[in-house]
C-alpha positions in Angstrom: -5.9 -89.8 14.3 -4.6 -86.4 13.8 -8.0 -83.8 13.1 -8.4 -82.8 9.2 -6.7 -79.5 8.5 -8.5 -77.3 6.6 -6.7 -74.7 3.6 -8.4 -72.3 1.5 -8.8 -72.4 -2.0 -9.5 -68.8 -4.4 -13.3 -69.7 -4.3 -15.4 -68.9 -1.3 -17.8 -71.4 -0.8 -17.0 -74.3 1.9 -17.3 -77.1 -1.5 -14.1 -75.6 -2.7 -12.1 -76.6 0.3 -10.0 -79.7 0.7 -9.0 -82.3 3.2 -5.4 -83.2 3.4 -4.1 -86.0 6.1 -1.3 -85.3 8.3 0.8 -88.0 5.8 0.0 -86.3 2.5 0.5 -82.8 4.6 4.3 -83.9 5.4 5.3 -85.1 1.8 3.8 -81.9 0.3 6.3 -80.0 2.7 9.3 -81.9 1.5 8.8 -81.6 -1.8 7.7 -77.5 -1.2 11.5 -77.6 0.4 13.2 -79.0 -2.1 11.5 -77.0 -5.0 12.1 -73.8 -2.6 16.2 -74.9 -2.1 16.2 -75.1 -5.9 14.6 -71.9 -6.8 16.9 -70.0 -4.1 19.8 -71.9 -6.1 18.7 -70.4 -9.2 17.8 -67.3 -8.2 21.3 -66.6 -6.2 23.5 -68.2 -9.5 21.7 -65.3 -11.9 22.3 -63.1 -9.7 26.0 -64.2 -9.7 26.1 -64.6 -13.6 24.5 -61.1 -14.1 27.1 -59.5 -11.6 30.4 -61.0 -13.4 28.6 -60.4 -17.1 28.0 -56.4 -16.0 31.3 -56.1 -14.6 33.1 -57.9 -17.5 31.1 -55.9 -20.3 31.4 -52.5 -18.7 27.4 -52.6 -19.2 25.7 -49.3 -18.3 22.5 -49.4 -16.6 19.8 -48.5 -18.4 19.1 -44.2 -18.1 15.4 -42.7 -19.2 15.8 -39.0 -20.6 13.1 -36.5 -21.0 12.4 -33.7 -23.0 11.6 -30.7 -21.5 9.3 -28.1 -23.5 9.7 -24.6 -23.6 7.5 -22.3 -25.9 8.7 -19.1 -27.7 5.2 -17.2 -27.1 5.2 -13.4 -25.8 2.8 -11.9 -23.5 1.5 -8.8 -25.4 0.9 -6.2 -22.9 -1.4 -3.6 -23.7 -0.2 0.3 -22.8 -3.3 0.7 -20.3 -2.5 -2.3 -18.6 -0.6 -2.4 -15.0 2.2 -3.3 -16.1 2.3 -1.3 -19.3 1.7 1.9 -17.1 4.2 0.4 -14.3 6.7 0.7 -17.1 6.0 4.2 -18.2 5.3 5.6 -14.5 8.2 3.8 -12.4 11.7 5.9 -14.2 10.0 8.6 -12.3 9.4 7.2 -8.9 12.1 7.8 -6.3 13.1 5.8 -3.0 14.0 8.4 -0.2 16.0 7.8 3.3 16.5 9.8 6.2 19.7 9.9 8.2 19.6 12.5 11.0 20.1 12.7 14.9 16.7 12.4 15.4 16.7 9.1 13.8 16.5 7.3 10.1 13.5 6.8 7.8 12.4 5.7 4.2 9.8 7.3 2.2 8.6 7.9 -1.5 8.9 11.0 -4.0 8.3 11.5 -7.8 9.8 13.8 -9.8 7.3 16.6 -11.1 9.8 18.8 -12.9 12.5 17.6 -14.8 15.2 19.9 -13.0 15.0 17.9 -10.4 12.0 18.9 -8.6 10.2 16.1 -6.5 7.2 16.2 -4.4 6.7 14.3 -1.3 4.8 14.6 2.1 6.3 16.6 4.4 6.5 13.8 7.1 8.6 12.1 5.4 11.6 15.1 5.5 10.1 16.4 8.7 13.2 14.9 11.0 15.7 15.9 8.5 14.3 19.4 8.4 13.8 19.9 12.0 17.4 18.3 12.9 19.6 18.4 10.1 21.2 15.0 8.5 21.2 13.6 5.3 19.0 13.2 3.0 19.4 11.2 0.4 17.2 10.3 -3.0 18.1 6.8 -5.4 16.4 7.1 -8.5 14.6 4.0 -10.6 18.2 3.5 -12.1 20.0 2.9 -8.1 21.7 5.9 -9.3 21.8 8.4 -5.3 22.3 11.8 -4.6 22.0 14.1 -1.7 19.0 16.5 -2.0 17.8 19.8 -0.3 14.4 20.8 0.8 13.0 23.5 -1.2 9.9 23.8 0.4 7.1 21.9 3.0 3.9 22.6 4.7 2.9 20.6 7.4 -0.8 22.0 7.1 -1.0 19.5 3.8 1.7 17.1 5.1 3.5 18.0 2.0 7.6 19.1 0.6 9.1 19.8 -2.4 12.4 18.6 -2.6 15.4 19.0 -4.9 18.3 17.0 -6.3 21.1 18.5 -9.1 20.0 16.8 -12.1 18.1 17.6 -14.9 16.7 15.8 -18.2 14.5 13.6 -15.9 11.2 11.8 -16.6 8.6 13.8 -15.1 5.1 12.5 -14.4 1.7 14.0 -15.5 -0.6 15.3 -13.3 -4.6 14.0 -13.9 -7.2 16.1 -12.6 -8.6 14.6 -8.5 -11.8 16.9 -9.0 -13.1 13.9 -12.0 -11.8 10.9 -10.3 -15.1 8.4 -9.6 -15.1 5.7 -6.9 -14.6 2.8 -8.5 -11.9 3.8 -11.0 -8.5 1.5 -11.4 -5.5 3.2 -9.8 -2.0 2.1 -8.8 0.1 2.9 -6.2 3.8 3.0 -6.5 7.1 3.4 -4.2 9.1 2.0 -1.7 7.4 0.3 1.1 9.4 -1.0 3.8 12.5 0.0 2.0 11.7 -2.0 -1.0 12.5 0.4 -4.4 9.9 -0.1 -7.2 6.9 -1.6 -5.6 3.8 -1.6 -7.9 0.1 -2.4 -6.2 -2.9 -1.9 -7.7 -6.8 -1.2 -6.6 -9.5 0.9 -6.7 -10.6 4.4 -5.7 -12.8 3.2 -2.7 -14.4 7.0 -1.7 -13.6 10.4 -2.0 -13.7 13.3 0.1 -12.6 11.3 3.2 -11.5 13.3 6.4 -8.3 12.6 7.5 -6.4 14.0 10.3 -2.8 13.0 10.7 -0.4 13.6 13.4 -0.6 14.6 17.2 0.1 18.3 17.0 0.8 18.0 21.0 4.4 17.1 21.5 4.8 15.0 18.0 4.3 16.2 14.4 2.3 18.9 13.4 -1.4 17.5 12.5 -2.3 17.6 8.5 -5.9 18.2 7.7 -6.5 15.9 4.2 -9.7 15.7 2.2 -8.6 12.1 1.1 -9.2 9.5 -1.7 -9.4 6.4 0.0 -7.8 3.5 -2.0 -7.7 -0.3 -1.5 -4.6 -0.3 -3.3 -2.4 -1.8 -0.8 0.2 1.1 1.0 2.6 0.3 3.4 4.7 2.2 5.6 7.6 3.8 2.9 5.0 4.2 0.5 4.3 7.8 1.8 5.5 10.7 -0.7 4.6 8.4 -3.9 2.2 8.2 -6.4 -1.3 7.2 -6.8 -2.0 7.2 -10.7 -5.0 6.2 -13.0 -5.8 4.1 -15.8 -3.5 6.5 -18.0 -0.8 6.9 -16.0 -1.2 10.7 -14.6 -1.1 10.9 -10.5 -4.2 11.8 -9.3 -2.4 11.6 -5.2 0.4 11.5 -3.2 -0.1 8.6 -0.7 0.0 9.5 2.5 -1.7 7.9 5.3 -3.3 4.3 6.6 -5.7 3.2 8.5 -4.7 -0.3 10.3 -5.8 -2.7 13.2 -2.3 -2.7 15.0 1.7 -3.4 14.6 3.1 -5.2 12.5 6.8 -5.4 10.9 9.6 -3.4 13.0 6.2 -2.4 15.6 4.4 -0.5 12.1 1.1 -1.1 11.2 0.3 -2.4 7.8 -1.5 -2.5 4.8 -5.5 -3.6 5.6 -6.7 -2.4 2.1 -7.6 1.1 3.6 -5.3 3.9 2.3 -5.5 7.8 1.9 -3.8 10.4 -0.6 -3.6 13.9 -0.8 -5.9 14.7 -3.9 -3.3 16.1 -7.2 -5.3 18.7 -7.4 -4.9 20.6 -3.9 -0.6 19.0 -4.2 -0.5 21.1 -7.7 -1.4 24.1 -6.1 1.0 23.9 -3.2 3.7 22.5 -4.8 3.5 25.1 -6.9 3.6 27.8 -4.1 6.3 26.0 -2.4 8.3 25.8 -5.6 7.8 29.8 -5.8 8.0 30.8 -2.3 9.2 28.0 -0.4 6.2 28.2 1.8 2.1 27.7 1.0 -0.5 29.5 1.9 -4.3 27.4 2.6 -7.8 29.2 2.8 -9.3 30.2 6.3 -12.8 31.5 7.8 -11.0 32.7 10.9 -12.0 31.0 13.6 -11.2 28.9 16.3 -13.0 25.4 17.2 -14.0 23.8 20.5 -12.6 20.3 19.6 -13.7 19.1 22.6 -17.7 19.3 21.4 -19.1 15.8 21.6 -22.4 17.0 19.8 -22.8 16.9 15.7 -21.6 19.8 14.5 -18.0 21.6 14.7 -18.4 24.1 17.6 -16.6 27.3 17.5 -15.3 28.3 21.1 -17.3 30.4 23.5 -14.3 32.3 24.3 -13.1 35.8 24.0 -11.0 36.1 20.2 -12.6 32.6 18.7 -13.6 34.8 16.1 -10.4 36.8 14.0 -11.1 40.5 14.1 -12.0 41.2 10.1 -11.6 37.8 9.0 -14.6 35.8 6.8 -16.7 34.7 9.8 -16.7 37.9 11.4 -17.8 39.9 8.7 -20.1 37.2 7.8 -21.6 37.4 11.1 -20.5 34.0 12.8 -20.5 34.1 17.0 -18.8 31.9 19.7 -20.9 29.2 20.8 -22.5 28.8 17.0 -22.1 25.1 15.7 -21.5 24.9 11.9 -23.4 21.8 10.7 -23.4 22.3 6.6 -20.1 23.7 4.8 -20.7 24.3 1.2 -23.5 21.7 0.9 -21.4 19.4 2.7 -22.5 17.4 6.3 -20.2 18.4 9.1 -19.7 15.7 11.7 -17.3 17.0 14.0 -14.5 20.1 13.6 -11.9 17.8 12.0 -14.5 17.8 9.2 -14.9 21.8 8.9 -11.5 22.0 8.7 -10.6 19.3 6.2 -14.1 20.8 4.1 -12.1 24.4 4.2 -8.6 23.0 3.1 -10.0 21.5 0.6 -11.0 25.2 -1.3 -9.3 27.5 -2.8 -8.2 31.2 -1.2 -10.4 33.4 -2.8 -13.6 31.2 -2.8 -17.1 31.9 -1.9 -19.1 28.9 0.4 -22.5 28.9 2.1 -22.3 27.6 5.7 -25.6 26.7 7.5 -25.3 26.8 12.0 -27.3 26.7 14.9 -27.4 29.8 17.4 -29.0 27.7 20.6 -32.1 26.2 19.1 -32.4 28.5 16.1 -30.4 27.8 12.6 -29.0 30.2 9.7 -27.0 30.5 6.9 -24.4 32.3 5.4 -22.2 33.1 2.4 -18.4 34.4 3.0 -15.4 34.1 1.0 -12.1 32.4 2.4 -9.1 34.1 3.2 -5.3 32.9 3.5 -2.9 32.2 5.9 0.5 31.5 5.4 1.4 27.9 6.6 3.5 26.8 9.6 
């Protein structure tokens, strides 16, 4: 006799099971066959019936639609807001590129005089003025035009340059002296080629020393007394604005500081970006403009730039010291090290000369030194010299 075999019913417990004999087992099969052979029938001859009906009736299958929702609200976008003062500040923003023998670039400008006038950093033109080319600007409306270089001084890294047009949009200038850290700014121009870029931040210090270029071999060094921005500023956004909350420029962007390369072997943005403050880009504009050259405050002396101590060092060599100039009649010897300028901490001599850049010709400053192991001050009034 053939072993009971055991199926499961939906309950769990062993009571709920039943035994079924081989014999019972075998006529349950056949008449699970049959009933399967008939619903296979049924099943096939629907799907036969269906087929012919659709085909006959030209039934369409069924289709779902859905109704897509749009809304008719505006975004109301206050004046003061980025991109209310994108809108005002970027007719006035222009892209600028560089075709020369030395080689191509792209930079940034805004106009500051509506005869044409625009104001960039003098890097930016520097291979253009050096070895001739093109140089062409394309204004917010893509309309281009060849400029000329009225002006540039690589002392501030800055050029005034000039296209034949007038009734332009010019931008306001704010006043750098009252910007706080911690204001909103916004930077604007044409990083890595692209026209019209607006990013926006915060003023992150002031009066930050920054020395650009190698002046051995390369580009004359600039000496800038920076704002520092977290704004981001890339590559191409040199020559263009840095505005406030209203709108008026308060810098010319024109320096970053990165980790390494990036895009085309350039370093980019890490939130850490300097501009030339208005303030001291008025006043030399202004001379360029005039003259076609500027003219930056002195003391009239010459630095030992390879002092490791605190302190910038003047040389302890014959003519470190101008005949007649502001540290000689103030009394200022090779060998001293200036360690205050005008209440100021100096670090090293980049930061002396940044400090004097900073002034004005014609102003007075107290400098305190040491003289071996002895320390003094002084008062003198800065000179001018006429830039490179």
């Amino acid at each position: 006799m053939e072993e009971p075999w055991w199926i499961a019913a939906d309950s769990k417990s062993k009571s709920d099971f039943r035994t079924i004999t081989p014999q019972v087992r075998r006529n349950n099969l056949r008449n699970n066959e049959k009933g399967f052979g008939r619903t296979i029938g049924i099943a096939l001859l629907a799907g036969i019936v269906g087929a012919v009906l659709a085909t006959n009736l030209n039934i369409t299958p069924l289709r779902y639609s859905a109704k897509l929702v749009t809304t008719s609200n505006t975004i109301e976008r206050a004046p003061d807001s980025v991109a209310g003062i994108a809108k005002r500040v970027l007719p006035s923003v222009v892209s600028i590129a560089i075709n020369s023998p030395g080689g191509t670039g792209t930079g940034s400008g805004f106009i500051i005089d509506s005869n044409g006038y625009i104001l960039t950093n003098n890097h930016v033109v520097e291979t253009f003025a050096t070895g001739g080319g093109t140089l062409t600007v394309t204004l917010n409306d893509g309309s281009s035009q060849e400029a000329k270089i009225v002006g540039r001084d690589s002392s501030y890294d800055l050029a005034v340059i000039k296209i034949a047009r007038t009734g332009l949009s010019a931008l306001q200038f704010g006043d750098s002296d009252k910007v706080e850290v911690g204001d909103a700014v916004i930077a604007i121009g044409s990083p890595l080629g692209l026209s019209g870029t607006v990013t926006s931040g915060i003023i992150s210090a002031k009066n930050r020393p920054v020395t650009s270029g190698s002046g051995n071999g390369g580009r004359e060094s600039s000496f800038i007394n920076a704002l520092q921005t977290d704004a981001a500023v890339n590559p191409g956004n040199s020559g263009g604005p840095l505005v406030d909350a209203t709108g008026a420029v308060i810098g010319v962007n024109s320096a970053i500081a990165s980790l390494g390369s990036s895009v085309g072997g350039q370093s980019g943005s890490i939130g850490l970006g300097f501009a030339i403050p208005i303030n001291q880009a008025r006043r030399t504009a202004d001379q360029l403009i005039k003259n076609g050259k500027a003219t930056y405050p002195i003391i009239g002396i010459s630095l030992d730039l390879s002092y490791t101590g605190t302190g910038a060092r003047i040389a302890d060599v014959a003519g470190a010291i101008s005949s007649g100039s502001p540290a000689d009649k103030a009394g200022l010897k090779p060998g001293d090290v200036i360690t205050r300028f005008d209440g100021s901490a100096i670090a090293k001599g980049d930061d002396l000369i940044v400090a004097v850049r900073a002034k004005s010709i014609g102003d007075r400053v107290a400098i305190e030194y040491l003289r071996g192991s002895k320390s003094g001050k002084i008062s003198l009034q800065l000179s001018g010299s006429a830039s490179r």
